[in-house]
C-alpha positions in Angstrom: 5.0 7.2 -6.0 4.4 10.9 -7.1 3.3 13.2 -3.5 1.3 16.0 -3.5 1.1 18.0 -0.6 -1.8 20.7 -1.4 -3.5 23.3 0.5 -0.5 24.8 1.5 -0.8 28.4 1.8 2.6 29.6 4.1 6.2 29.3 2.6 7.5 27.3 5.5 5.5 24.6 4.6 5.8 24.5 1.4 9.5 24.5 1.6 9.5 21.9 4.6 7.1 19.7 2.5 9.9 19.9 0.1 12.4 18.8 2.4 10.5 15.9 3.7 10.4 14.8 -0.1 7.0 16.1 -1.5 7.2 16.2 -5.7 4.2 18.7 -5.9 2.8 21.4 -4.0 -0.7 22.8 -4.0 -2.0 26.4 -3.6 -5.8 26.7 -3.5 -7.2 29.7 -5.6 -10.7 28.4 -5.4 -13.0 29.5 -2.8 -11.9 27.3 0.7 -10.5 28.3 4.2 -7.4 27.7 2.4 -7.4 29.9 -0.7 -4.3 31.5 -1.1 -3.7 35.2 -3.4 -1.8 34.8 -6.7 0.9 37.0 -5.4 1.7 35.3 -2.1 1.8 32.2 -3.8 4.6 33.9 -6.0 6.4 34.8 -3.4 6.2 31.3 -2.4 6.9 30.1 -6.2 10.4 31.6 -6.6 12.0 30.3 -3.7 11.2 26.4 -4.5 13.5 24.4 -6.7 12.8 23.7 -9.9 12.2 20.5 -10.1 8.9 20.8 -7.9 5.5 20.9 -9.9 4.0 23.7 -8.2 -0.1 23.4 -8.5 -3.1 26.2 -9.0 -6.3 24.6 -7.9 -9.4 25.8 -9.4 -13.1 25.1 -9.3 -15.4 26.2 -12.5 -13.2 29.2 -13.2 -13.4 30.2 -16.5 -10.3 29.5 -19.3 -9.0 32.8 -19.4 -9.1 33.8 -15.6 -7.2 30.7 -14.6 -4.4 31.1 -17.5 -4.4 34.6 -15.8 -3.9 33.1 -12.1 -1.1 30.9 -13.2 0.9 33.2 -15.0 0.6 35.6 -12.2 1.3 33.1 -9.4 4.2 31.7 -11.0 2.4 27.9 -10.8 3.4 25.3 -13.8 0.4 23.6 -13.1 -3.7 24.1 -12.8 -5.8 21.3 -11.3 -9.5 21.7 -12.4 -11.4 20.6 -9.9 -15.0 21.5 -10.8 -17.6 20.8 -13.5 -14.7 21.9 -16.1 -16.2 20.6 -19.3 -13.5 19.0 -21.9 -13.4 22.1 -23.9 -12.7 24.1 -21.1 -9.6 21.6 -20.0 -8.7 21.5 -23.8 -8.5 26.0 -23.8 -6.4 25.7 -20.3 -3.7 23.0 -22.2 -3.2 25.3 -24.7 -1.7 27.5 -22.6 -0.6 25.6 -19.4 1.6 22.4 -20.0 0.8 20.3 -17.0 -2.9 20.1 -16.0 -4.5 17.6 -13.7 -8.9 16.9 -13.8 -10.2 16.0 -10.6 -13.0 13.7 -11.0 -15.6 12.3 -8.2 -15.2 8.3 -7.7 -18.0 6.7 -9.6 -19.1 9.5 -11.9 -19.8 9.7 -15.5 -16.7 11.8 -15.4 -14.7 9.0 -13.5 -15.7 6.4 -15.8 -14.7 8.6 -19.1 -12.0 10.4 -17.6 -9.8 10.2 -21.1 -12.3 12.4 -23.1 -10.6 15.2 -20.7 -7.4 15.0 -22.8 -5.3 14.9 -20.2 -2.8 12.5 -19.2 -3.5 12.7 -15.4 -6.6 13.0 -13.5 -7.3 13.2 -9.8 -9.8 11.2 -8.2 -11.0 12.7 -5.6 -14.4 11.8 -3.3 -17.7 12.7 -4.5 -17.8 15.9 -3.0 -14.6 17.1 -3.6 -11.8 18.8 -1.3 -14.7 17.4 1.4 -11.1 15.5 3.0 -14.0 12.3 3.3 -12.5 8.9 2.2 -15.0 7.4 -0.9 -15.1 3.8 -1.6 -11.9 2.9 -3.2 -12.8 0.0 -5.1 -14.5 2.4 -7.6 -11.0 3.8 -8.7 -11.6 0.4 -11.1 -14.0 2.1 -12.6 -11.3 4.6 -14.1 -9.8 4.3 -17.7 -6.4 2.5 -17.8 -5.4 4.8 -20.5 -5.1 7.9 -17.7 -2.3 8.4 -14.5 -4.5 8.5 -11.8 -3.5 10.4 -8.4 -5.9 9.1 -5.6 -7.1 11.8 -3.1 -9.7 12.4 -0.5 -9.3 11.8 3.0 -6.0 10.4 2.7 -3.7 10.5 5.7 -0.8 9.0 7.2 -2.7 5.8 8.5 -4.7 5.3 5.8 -2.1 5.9 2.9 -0.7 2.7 2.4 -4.3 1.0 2.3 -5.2 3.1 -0.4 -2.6 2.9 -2.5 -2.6 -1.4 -1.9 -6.5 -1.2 -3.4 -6.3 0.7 -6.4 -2.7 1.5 -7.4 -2.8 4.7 -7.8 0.0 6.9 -10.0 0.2 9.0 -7.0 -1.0 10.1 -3.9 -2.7 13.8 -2.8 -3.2 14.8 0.8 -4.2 18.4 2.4 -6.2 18.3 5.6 -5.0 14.8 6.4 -1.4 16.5 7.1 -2.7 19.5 9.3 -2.7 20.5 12.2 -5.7 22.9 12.2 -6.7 23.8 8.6 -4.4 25.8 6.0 -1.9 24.8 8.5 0.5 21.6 8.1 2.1 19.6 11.1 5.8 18.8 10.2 5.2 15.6 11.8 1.8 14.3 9.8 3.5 15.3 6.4 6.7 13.2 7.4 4.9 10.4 8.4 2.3 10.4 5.3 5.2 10.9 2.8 7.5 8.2 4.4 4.4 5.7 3.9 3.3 6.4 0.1 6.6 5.6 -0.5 6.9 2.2 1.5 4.6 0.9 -0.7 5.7 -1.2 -3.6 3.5 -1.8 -6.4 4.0 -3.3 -9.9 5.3 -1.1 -12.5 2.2 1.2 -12.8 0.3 0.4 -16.3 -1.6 3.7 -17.0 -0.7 7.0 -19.5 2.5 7.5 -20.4 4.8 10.1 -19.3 2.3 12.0 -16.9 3.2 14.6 -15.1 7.0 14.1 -14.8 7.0 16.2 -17.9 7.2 19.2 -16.1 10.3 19.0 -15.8 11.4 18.9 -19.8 10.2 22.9 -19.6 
């Protein structure tokens, strides 16, 4: 089960999510009480090994500022997570290897989440980064053909529920593992890690490859 911790916007935690076993971390560049600078975040960047898929979230930035962000901030990954049309998606993977769509549960964009061209999308609730928990049965809705990460008010008591009811590629949690926002509780993220991966599900059926190809770079 593929862990992203997101929101993260200090070094501790990002290298204590590490630790604790997290495969991705998340820096917010879009507007939120936990938007992070490009520079701090590569500061943050250089220190973590390589085998971590470090994230740029964005919402409706154009193209060419968020290829900017990234290769500023040092991330190997932008997560679109706002009205991003495909052709917008399409200009960022020409230039960024690993990008992630978020996508509202039960949208038009949900139910045709492979015209993105993307191999993973995140499904978040339908008003996203809101940290609310949507109806989970509409992650059926979602193409097999796609890795889906399942997000949106996850949290260590919850996890394991979620991932039993729609069996998910991975898991994404941010204010579920804080302790007051922008800041994450060594405790919360233990616990929340420990229990996406105390799950076992059948050998997931959706895209190939996903994300994990990050680290062929």
């Amino acid at each position: 089960m593929f862990v992203k911790i997101c929101g993260v916007t200090n070094e501790d935690d990002a290298l204590l999510a590490v630790a604790l076993g997290a495969d991705a971390i998340g820096f917010v560049f879009a507007p939120s009480v936990r938007q992070i600078v490009a520079q701090r975040v590569y500061d943050i960047t250089r220190r973590l090994p390589p085998e971590i898929l470090t994230v740029g979230v964005f919402r409706d930035e154009h193209p060419k500022r968020v290829i900017e962000i990234v290769n500023a901030s040092g991330v190997r990954a932008a997560q679109l997570h706002g009205h991003e049309r495909p052709s917008d998606v399409a200009e960022v993977s020409k230039h960024v290897r690993t990008v992630f769509k978020a996508v509202a549960a039960g949208s038009p964009d949900a139910a045709h989440a492979q015209d993105f061209g993307v191999r993973t999308i995140l499904l978040d609730a339908p008003e996203p980064g809101s940290g609310k928990v949507f109806d989970w049965t509409l992650a059926g809705n979602v193409s097999t053909s796609v890795n889906v990460i399942l997000a949106g008010g996850l949290t260590p008591d919850n996890v394991v529920s979620g991932i039993e009811i729609c069996h998910p590629w991975g898991v994404d949690v941010s204010s579920g593992v804080e302790s007051s926002p922008g800041q994450k509780d060594p405790m919360l993220m233990k616990r929340f890690i420990d229990a996406a991966r105390s799950v076992v599900l059948p050998e997931y059926e959706g895209g190939d490859n996903g994300p994990y190809d990050w680290m062929d770079q």
